[in-house]
N, C-alpha and C positions, 0 to 999 in steps of 0.2 A: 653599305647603304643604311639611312639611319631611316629609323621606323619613326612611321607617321602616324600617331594616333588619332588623327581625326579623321583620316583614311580611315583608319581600320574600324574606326565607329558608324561613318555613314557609308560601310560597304557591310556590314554586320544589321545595321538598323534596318527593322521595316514595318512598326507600327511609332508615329510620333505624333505626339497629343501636342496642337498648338494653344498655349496660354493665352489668353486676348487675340484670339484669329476674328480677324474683324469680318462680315460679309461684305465691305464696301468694297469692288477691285482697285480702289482711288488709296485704300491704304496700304503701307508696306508690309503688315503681316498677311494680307489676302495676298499680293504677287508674289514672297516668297513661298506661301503654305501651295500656292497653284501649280509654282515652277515645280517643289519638293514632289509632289505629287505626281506632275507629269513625266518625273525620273523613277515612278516606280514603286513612290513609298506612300501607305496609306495615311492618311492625316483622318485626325480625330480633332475637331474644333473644339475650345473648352471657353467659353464667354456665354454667362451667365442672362446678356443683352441680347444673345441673337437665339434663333429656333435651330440653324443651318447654314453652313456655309460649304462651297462647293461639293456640294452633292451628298455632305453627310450632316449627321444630324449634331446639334452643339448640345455640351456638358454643361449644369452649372458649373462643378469645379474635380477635378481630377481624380475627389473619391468618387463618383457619380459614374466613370467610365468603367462599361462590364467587362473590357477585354484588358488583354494584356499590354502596358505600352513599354516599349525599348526607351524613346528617350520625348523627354517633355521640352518644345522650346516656346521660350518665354518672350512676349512681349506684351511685358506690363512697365509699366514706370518702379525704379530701385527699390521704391516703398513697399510695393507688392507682393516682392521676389520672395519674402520671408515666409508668409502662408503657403507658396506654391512651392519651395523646398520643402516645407515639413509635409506637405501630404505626398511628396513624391517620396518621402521616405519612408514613411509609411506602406508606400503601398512598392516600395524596396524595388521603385524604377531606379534602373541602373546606371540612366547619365542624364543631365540636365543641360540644356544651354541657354544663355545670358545673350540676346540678340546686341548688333550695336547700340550703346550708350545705356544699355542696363548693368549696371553695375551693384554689385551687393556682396564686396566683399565678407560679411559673417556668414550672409547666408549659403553664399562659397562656400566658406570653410566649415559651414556646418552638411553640406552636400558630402564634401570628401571624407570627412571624420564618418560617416554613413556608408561610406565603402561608393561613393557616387562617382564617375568621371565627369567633371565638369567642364565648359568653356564657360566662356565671360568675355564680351563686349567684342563681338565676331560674328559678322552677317553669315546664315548656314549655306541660303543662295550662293554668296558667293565663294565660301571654303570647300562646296560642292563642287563650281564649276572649276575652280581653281585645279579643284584633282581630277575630276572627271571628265571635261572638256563639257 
């Protein structure tokens, strides 16, 4: 049986800070951060625009979060991606994800040289339901 890492990460995960979690539900980071949520895992909003979005309170930016987060997912635009790697490695979260159409490959490679597990350009809604039903 060949081992599935990204099973083993969103069944290990259960604090994930969303990068640009918008409070609109008209956008695709509020229905995925809503769905992630309702399987269990607490989301931490981090958009420096809003006060709150579903039911928690938003970060400016990642240093600013008091607890401890398992994994940071991203949606911001490619350009972004590079600030929000270095303060997840900073603060030595141990996996990042790259929602569809974010893409950054340096800032990739600078997650993994960091000891980070990375995805890149992969809806987590859907690699969730894919495993988990």
């Amino acid at each position: 049986m060949q081992s599935d890492s990204v099973r083993d990460l969103l069944s290990n995960v259960k604090t994930i800070a969303v990068v640009g979690l918008s409070d609109s539900p008209m956008r695709p980071s509020h229905g995925v951060s809503a769905y992630m949520q309702a399987q269990g895992y607490r989301i931490i909003p981090v958009n420096p625009q809003i006060a709150e979005a579903l039911g928690e309170k938003s970060y400016r930016s990642l240093l600013e979060v008091p607890e401890k987060i398992d994994l940071v997912d991203v949606f911001r635009r490619p350009e972004f991606v590079d600030e929000v790697v270095e303060q997840a490695i900073q603060l030595k979260i141990p996996a990042i994800w790259l929602q569809e159409d974010v893409i950054n490959e340096g800032a990739a490679e600078r997650a993994r040289k960091a000891g980070m597990f990375v995805v890149m350009d992969r809806c987590i809604l859907k690699e969730h339901r894919a495993r988990f039903g």
